[in-house]
Each structure stands twice: as structure tokens, then as C-alpha cells.
PDB file with one MODEL, atoms N, CA, C and O in Angstrom:
MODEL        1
ATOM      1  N   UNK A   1       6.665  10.207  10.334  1.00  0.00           N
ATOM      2  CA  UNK A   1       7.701  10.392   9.339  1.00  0.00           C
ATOM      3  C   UNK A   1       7.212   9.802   8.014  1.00  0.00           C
ATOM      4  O   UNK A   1       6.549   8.774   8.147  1.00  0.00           O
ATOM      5  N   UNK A   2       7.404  10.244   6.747  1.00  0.00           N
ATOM      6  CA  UNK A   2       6.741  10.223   5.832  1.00  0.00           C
ATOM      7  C   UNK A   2       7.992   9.007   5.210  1.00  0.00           C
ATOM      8  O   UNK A   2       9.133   8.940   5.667  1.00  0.00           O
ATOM      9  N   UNK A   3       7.443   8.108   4.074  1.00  0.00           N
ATOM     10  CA  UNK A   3       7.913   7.183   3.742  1.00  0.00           C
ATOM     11  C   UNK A   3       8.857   7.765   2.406  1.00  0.00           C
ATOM     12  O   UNK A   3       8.260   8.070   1.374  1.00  0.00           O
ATOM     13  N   UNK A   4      10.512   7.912   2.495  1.00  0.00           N
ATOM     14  CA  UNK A   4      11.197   8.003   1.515  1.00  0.00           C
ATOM     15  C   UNK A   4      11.418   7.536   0.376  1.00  0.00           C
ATOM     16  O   UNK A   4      11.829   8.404  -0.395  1.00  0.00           O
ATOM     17  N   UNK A   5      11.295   6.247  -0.192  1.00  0.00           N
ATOM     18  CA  UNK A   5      11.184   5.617  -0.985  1.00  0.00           C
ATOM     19  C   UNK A   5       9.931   6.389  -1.928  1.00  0.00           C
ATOM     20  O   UNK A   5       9.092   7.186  -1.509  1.00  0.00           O
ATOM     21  N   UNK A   6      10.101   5.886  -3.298  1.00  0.00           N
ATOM     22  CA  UNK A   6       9.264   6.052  -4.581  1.00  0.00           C
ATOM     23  C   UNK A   6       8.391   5.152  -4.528  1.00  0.00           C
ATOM     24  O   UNK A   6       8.670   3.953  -4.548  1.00  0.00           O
ATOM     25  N   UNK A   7       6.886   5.755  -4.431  1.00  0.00           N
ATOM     26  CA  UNK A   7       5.683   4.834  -4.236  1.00  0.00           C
ATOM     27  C   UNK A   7       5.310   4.613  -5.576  1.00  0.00           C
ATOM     28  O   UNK A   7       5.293   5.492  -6.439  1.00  0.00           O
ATOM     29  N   UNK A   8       5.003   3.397  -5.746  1.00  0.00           N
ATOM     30  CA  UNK A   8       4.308   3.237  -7.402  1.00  0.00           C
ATOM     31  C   UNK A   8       2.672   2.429  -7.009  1.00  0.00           C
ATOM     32  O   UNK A   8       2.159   1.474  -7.592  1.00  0.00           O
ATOM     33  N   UNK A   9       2.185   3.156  -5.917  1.00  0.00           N
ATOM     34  CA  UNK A   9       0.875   2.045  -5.664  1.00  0.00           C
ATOM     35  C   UNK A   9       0.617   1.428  -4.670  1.00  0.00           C
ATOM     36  O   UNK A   9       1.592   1.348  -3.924  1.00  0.00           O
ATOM     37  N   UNK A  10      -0.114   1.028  -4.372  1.00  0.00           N
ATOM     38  CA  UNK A  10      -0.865   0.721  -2.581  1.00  0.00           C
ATOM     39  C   UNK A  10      -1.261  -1.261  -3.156  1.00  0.00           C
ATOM     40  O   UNK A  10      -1.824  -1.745  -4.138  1.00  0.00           O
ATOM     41  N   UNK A  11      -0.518  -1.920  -1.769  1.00  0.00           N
ATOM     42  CA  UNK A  11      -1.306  -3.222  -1.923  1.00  0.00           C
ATOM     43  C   UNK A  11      -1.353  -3.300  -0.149  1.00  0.00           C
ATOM     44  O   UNK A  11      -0.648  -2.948   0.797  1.00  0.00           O
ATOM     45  N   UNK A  12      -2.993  -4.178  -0.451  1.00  0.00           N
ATOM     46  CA  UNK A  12      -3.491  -4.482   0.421  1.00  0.00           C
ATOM     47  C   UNK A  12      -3.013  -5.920   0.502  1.00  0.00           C
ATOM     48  O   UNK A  12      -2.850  -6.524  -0.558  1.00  0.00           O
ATOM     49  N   UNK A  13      -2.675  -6.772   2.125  1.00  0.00           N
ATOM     50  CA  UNK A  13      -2.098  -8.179   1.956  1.00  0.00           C
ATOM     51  C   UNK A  13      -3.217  -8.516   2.996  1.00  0.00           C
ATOM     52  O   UNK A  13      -4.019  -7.850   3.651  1.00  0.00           O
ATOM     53  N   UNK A  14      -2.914  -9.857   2.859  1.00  0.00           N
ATOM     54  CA  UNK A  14      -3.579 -11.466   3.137  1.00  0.00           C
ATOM     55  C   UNK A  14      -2.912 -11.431   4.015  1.00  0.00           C
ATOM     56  O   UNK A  14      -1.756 -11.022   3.908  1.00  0.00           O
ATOM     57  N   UNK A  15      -3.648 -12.028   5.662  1.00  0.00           N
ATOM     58  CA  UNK A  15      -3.101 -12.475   6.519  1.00  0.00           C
ATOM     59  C   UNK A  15      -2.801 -14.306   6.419  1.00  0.00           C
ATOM     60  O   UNK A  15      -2.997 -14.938   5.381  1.00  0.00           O
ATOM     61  N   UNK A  16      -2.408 -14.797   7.435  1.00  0.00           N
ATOM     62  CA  UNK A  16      -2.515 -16.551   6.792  1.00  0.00           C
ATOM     63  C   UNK A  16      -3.309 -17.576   6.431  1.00  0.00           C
ATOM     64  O   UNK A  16      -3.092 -18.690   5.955  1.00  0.00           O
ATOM     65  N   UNK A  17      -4.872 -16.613   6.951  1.00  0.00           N
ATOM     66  CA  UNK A  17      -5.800 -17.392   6.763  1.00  0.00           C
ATOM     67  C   UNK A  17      -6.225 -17.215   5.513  1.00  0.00           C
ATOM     68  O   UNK A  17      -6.935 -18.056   4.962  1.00  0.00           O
ATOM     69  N   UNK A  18      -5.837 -16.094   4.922  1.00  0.00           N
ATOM     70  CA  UNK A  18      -6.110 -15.407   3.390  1.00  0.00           C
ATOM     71  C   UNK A  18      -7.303 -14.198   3.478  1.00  0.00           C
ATOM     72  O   UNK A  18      -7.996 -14.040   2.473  1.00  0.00           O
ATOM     73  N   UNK A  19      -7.462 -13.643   4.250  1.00  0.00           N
ATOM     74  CA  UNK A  19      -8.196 -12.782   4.607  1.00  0.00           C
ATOM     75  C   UNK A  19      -7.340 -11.593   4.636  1.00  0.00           C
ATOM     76  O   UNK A  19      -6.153 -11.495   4.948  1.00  0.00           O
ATOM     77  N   UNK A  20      -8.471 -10.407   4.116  1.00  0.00           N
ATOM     78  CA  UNK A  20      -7.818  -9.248   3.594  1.00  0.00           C
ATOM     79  C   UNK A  20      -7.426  -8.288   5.140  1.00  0.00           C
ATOM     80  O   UNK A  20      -8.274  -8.013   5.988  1.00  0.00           O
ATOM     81  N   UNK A  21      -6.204  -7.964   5.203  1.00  0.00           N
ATOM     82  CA  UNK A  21      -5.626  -7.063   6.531  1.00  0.00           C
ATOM     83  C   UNK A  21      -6.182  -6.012   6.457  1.00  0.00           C
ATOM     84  O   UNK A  21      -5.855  -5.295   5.512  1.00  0.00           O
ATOM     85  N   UNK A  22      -7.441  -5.414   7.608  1.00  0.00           N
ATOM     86  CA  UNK A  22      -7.921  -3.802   7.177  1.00  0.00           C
ATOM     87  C   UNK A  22      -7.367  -3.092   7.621  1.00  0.00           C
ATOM     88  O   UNK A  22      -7.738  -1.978   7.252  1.00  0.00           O
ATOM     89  N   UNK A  23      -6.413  -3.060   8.439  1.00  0.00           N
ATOM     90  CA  UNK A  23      -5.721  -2.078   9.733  1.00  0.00           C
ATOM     91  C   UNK A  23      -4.496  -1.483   9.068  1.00  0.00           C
ATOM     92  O   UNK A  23      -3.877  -0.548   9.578  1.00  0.00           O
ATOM     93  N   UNK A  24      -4.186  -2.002   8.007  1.00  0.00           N
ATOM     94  CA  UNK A  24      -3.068  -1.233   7.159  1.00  0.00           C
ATOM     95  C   UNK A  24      -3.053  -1.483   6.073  1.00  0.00           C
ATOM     96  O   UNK A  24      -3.846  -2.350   5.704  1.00  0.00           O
ATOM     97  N   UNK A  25      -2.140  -0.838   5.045  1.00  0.00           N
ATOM     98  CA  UNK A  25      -1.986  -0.824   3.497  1.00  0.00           C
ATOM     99  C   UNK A  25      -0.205  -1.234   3.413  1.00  0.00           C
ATOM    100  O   UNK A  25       0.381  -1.170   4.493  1.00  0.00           O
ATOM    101  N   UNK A  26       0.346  -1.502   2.597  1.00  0.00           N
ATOM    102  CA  UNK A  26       1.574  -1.492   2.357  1.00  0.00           C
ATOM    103  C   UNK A  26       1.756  -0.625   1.012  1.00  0.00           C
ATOM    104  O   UNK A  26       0.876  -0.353   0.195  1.00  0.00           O
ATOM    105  N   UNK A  27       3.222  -0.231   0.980  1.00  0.00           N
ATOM    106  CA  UNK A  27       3.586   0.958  -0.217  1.00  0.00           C
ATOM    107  C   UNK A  27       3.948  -0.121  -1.423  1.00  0.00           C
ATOM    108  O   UNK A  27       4.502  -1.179  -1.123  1.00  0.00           O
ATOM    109  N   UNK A  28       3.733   0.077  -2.309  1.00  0.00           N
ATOM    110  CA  UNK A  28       4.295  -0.381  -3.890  1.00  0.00           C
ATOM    111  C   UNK A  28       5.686  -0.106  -4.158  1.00  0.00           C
ATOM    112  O   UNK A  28       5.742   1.010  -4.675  1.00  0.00           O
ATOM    113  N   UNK A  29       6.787  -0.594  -4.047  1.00  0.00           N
ATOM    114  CA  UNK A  29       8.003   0.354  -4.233  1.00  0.00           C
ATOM    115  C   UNK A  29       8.771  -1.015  -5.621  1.00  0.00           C
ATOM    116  O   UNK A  29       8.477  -2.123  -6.069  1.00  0.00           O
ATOM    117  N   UNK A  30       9.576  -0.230  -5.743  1.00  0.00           N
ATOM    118  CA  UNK A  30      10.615  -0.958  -7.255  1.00  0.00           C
ATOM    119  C   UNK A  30      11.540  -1.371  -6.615  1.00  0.00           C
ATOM    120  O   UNK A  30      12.056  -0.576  -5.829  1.00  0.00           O
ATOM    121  N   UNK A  31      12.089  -2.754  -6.712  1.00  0.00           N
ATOM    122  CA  UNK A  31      12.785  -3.142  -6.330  1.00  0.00           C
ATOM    123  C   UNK A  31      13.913  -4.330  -7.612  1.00  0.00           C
ATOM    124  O   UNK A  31      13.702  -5.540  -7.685  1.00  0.00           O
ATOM    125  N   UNK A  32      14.801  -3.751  -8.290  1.00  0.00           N
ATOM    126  CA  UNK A  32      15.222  -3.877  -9.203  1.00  0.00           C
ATOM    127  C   UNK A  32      14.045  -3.803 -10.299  1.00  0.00           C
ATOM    128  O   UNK A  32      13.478  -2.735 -10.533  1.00  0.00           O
ATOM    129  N   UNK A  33      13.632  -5.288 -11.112  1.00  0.00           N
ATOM    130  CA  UNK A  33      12.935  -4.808 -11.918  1.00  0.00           C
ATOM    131  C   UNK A  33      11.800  -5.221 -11.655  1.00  0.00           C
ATOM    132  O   UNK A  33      10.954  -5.191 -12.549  1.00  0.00           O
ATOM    133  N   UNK A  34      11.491  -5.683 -10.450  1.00  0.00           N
ATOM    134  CA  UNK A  34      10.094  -5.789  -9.910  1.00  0.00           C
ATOM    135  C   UNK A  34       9.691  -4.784  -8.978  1.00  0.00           C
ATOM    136  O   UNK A  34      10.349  -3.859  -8.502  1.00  0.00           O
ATOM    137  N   UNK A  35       8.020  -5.254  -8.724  1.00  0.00           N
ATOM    138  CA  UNK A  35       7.385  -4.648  -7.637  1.00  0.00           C
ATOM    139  C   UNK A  35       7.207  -5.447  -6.506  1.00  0.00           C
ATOM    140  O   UNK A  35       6.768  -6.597  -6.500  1.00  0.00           O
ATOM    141  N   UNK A  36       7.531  -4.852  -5.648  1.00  0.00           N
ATOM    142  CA  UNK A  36       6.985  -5.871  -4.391  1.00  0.00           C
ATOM    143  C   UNK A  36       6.532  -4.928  -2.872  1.00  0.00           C
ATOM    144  O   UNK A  36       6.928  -3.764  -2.814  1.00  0.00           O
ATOM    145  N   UNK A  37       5.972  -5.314  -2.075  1.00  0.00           N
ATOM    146  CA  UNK A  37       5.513  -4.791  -0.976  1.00  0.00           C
ATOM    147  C   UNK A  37       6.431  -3.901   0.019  1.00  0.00           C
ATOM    148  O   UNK A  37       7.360  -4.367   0.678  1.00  0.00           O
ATOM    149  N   UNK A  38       6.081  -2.738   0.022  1.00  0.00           N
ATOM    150  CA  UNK A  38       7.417  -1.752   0.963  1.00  0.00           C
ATOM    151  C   UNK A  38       6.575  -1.469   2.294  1.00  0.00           C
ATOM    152  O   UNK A  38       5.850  -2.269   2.887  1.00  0.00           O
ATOM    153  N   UNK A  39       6.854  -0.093   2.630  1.00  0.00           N
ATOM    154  CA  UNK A  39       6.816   0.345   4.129  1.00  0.00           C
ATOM    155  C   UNK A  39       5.326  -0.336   4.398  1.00  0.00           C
ATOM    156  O   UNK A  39       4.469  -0.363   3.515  1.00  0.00           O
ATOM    157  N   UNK A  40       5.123  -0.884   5.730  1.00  0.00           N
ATOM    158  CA  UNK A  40       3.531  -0.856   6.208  1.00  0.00           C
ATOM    159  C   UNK A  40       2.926   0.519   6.538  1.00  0.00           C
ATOM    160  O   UNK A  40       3.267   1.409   7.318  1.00  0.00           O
ATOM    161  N   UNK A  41       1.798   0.363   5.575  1.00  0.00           N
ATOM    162  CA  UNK A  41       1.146   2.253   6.303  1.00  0.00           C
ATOM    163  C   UNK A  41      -0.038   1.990   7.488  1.00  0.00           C
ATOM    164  O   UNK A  41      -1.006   1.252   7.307  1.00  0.00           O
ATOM    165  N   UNK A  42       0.145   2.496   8.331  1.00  0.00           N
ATOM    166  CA  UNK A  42      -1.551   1.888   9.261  1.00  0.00           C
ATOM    167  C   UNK A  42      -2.441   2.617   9.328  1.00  0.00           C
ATOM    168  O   UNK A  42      -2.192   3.695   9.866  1.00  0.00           O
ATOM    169  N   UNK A  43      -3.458   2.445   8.968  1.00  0.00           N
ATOM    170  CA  UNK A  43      -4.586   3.307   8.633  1.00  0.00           C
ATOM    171  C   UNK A  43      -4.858   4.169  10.262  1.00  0.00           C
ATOM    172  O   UNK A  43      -5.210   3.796  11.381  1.00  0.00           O
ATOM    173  N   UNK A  44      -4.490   5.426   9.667  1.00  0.00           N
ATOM    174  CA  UNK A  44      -4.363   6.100  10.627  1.00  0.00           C
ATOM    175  C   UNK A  44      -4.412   7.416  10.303  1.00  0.00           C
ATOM    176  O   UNK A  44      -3.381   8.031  10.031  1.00  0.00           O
ATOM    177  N   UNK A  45      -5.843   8.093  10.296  1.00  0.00           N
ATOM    178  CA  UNK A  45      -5.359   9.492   9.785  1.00  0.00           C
ATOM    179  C   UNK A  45      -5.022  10.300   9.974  1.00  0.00           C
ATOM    180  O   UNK A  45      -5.439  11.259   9.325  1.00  0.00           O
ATOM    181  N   UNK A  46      -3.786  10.543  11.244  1.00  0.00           N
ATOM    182  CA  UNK A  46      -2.965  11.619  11.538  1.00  0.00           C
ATOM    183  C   UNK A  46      -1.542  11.234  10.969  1.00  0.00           C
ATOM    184  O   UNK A  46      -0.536  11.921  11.145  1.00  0.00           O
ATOM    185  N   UNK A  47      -1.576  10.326  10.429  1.00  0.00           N
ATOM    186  CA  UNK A  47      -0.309   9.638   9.249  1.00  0.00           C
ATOM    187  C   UNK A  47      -0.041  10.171   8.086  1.00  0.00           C
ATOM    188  O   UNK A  47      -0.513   9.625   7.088  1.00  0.00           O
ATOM    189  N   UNK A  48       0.667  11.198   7.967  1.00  0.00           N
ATOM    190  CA  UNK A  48       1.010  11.734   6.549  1.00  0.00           C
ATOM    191  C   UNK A  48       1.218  10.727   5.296  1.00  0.00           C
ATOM    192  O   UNK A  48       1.217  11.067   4.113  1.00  0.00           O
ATOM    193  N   UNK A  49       1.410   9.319   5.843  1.00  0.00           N
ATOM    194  CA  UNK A  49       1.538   8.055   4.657  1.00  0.00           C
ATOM    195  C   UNK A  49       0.002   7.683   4.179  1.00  0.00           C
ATOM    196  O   UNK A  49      -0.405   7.372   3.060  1.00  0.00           O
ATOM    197  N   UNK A  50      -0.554   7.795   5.160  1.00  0.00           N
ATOM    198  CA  UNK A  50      -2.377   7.168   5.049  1.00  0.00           C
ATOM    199  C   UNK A  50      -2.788   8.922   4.622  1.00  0.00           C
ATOM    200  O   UNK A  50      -3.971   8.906   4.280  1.00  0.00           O
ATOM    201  N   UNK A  51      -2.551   9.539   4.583  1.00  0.00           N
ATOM    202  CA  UNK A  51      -3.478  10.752   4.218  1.00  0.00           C
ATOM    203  C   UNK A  51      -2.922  10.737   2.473  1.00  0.00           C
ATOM    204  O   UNK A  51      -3.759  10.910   1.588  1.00  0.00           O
ATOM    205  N   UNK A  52      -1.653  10.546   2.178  1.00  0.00           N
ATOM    206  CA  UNK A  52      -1.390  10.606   0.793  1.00  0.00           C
ATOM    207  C   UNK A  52      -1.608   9.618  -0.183  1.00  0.00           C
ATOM    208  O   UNK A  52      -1.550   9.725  -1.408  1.00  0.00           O
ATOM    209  N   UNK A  53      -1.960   8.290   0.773  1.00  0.00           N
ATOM    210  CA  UNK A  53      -2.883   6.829   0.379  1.00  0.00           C
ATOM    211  C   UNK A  53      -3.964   7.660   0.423  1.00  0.00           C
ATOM    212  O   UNK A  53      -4.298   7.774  -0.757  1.00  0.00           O
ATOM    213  N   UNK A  54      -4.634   8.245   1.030  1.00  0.00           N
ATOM    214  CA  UNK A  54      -5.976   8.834   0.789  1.00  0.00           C
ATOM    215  C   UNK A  54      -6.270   9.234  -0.826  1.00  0.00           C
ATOM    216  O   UNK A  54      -6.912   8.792  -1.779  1.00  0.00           O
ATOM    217  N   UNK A  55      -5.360  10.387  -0.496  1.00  0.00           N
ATOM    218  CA  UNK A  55      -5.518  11.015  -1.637  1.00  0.00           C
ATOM    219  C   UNK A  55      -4.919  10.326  -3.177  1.00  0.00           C
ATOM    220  O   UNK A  55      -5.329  10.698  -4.277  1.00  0.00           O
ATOM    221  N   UNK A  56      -4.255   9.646  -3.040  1.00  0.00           N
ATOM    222  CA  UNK A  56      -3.857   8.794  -4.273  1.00  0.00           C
ATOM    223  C   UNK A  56      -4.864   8.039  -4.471  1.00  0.00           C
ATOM    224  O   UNK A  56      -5.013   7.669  -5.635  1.00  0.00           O
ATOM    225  N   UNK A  57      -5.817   7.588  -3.502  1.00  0.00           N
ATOM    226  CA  UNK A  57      -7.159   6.807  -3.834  1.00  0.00           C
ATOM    227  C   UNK A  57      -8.165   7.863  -4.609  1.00  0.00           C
ATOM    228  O   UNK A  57      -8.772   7.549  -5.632  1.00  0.00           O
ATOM    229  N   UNK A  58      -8.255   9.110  -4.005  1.00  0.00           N
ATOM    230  CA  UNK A  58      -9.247  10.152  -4.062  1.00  0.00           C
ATOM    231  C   UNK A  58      -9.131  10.792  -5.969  1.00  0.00           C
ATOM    232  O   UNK A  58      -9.674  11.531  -6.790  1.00  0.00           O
ATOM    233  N   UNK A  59      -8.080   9.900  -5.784  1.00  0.00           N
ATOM    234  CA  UNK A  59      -7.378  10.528  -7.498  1.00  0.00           C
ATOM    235  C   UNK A  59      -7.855   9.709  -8.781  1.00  0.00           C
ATOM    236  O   UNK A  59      -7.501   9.976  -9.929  1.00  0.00           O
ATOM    237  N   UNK A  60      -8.822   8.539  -8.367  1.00  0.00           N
ATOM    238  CA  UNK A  60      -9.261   7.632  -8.868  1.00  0.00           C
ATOM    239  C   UNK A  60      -7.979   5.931  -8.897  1.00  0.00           C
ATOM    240  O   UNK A  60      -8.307   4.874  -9.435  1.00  0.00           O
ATOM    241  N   UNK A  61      -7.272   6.054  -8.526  1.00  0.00           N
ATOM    242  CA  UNK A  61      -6.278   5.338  -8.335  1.00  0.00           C
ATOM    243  C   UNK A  61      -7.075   3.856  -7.713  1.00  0.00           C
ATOM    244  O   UNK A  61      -8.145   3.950  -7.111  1.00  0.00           O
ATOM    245  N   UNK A  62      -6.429   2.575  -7.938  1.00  0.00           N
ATOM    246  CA  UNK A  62      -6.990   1.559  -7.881  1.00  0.00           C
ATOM    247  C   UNK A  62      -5.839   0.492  -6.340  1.00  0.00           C
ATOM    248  O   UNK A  62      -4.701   0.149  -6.660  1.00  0.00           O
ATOM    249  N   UNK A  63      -6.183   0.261  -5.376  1.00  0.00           N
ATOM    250  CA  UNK A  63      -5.160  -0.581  -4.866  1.00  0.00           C
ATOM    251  C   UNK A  63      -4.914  -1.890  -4.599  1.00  0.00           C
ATOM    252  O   UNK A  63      -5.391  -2.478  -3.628  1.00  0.00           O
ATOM    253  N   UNK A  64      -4.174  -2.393  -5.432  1.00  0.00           N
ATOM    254  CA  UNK A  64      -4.074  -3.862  -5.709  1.00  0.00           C
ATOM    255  C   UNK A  64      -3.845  -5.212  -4.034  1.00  0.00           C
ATOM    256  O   UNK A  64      -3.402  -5.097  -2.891  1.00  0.00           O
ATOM    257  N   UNK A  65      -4.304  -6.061  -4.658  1.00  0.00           N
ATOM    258  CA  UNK A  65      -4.415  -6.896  -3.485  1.00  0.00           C
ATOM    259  C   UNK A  65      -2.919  -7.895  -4.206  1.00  0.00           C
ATOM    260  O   UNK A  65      -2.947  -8.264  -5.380  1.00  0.00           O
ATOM    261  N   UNK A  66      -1.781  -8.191  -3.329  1.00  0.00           N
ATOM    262  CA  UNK A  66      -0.607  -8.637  -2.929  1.00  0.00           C
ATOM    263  C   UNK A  66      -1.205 -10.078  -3.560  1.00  0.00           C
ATOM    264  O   UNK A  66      -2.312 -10.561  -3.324  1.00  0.00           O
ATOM    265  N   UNK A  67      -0.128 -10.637  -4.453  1.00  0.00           N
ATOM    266  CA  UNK A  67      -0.320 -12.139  -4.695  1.00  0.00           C
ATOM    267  C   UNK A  67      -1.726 -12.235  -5.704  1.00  0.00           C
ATOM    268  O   UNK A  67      -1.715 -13.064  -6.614  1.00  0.00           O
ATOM    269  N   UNK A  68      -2.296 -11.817  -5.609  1.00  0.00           N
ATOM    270  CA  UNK A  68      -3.106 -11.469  -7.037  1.00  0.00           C
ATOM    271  C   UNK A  68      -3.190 -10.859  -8.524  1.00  0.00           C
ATOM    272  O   UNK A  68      -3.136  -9.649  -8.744  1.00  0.00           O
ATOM    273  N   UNK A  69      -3.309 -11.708  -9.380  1.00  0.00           N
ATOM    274  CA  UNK A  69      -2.735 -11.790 -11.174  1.00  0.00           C
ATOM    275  C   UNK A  69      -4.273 -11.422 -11.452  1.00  0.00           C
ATOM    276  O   UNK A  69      -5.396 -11.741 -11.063  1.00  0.00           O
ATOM    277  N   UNK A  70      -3.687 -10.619 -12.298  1.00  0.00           N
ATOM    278  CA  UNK A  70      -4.773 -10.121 -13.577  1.00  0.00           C
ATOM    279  C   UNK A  70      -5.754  -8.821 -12.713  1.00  0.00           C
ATOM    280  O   UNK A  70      -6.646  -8.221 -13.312  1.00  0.00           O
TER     281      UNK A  70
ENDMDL
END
């Protein structure tokens, strides 16, 4: 099932040790007047969420790492 919400961007998160999670992406969504981390996508490419993370990458698109400035 494809993720309803308005994607504004892909972040990758930190598990607790601070190491980057490879097994999934999370969605960018608006949440009043911030951004913060939405649906988990799991890298999975029979996932209509990870195939359109694909292609939003494939688009030159950049995906930000969670808790990281500048």
C-alpha cells in the first residue's frame, strides 16, 4: 500500500549507537510548520514506496540524514 501522506524528501535515521539504518528510509512529511520523520519505507523493491524513493533519488534528489544541520 502506497504511503498517503505528502512526501517532501527521504531521511535516513541513526540507530542508538548512531549508526546509519540501511534496511529502510523514512518519508519527509509536514507536520504543521515543520518537517519531521513519517511512514518507515523498507528497502524493498517490490514496494511501490521504495521504487518511488528510487526514482526520486534517480531524479538527482539528495536524502537527508535525521538530526543533521547544515
Amino acid at each position: 500500500m502506497a504511503i498517503n501522506e505528502q512526501i517532501y524528501g527521504y531521511y535516513k535515521m541513526k540507530n542508538e549507537a548512531g549508526d546509519l539504518i540501511e534496511t529502510s528510509i523514512r518519508a519527509k512529511v509536514k507536520v504543521g510548520s515543520s518537517y519531521e520523520p513519517g511512514p518507515d519505507i523498507p528497502r524493498d523493491s517490490a514496494n511501490m514506496d521504495w521504487i518511488n524513493y528510487e526514482k526520486w533519488v534517480s531524479e538527482g534528489n539528495t536524502i537527508e540524514i535525521f538530526g543533521d544541520s547544515g
